[in-house]
C-alpha positions as CSV (number, residue, x, y, z in Angstrom):
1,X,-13.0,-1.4,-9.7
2,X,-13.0,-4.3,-12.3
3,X,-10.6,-6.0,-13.5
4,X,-11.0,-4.4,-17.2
5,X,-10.0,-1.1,-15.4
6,X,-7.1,-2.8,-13.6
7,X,-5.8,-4.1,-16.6
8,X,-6.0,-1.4,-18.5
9,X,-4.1,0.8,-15.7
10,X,-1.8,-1.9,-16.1
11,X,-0.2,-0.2,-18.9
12,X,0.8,2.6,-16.5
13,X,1.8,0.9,-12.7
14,X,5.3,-1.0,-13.9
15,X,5.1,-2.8,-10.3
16,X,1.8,-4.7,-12.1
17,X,3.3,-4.5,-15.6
18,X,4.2,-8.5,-15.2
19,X,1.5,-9.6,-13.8
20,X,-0.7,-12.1,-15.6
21,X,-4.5,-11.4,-16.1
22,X,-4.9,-14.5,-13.5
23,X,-2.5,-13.3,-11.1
24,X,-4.5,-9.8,-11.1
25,X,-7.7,-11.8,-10.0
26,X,-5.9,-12.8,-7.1
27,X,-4.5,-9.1,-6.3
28,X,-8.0,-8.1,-6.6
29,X,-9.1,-11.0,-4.3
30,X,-6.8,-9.4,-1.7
31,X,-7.0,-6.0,-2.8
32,X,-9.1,-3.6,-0.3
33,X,-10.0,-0.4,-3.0
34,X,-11.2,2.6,-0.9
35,X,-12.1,6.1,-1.8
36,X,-10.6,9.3,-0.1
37,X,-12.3,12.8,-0.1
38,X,-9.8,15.4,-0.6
39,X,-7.8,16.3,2.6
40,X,-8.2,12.6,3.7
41,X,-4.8,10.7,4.5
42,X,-3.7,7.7,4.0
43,X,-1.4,7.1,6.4
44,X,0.4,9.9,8.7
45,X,4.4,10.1,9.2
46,X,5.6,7.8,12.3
47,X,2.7,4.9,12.1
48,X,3.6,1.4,11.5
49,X,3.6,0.3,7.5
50,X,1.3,-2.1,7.3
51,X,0.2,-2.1,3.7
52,X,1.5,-0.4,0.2
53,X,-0.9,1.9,-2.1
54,X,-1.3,1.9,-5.5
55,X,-3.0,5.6,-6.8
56,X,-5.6,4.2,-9.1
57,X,-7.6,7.9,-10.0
58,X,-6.3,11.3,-8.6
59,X,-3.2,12.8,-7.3
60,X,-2.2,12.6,-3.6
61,X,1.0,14.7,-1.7
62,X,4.0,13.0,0.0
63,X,4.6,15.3,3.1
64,X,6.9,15.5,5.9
65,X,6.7,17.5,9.1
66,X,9.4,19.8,9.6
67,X,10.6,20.8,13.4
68,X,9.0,23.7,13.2
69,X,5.8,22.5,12.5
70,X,5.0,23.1,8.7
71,X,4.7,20.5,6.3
72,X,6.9,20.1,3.0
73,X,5.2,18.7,0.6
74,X,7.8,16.4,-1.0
75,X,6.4,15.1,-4.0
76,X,2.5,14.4,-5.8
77,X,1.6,11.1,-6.5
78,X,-0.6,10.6,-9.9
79,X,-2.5,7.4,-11.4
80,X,-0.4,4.5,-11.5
81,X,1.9,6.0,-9.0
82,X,2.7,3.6,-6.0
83,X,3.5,4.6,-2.3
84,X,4.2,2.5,1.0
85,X,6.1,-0.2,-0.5
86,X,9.5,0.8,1.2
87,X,8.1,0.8,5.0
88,X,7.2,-2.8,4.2
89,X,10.3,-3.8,3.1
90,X,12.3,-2.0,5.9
91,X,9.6,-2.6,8.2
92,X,9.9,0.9,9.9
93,X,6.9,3.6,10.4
94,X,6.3,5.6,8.0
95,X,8.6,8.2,7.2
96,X,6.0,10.6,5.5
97,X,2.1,11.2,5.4
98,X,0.4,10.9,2.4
């Protein structure tokens, strides 16, 4: 992804809304950008947080695993929509899959 597409999804991910066009070339620097086929996850309820997501094209489902072993889907993530941010802060595992 360039950083013409970043900025112009800028617009729509408030936790880059601030950011200058200089301190998104550093994000980028950082920044790992991967692709996920459909049915793919991210990450999976209970492992460590070691990184937040920013949903840059697609949708992707929050789900938990109930007791008896179905999974609620608790919400859909959409462009611009940002998950992973709170195991960081807390530093627990992650308390869904996505």
């Amino acid at each position: 992804m360039e950083l013409a597409e970043i900025v112009q999804l800028q617009k729509h991910i408030p936790f880059l809304s601030d950011l200058t066009v200089e301190e998104l070339q550093d994000l980028l620097r950082v920044a790992r950008i991967r692709i996920y086929r459909e049915g793919q996850f991210l990450f999976r309820e209970g492992m460590p947080a070691d990184g937040m997501y920013i949903v840059l094209r697609g949708e992707a489902k929050v789900e938990k695993r109930l007791e008896q072993g179905d999974q609620l889907v608790l919400s859909k993530l959409k462009t611009g929509d940002v998950v992973g941010e709170m195991g960081l802060v807390e530093q627990m595992p992650r308390s869904a899959s996505v």
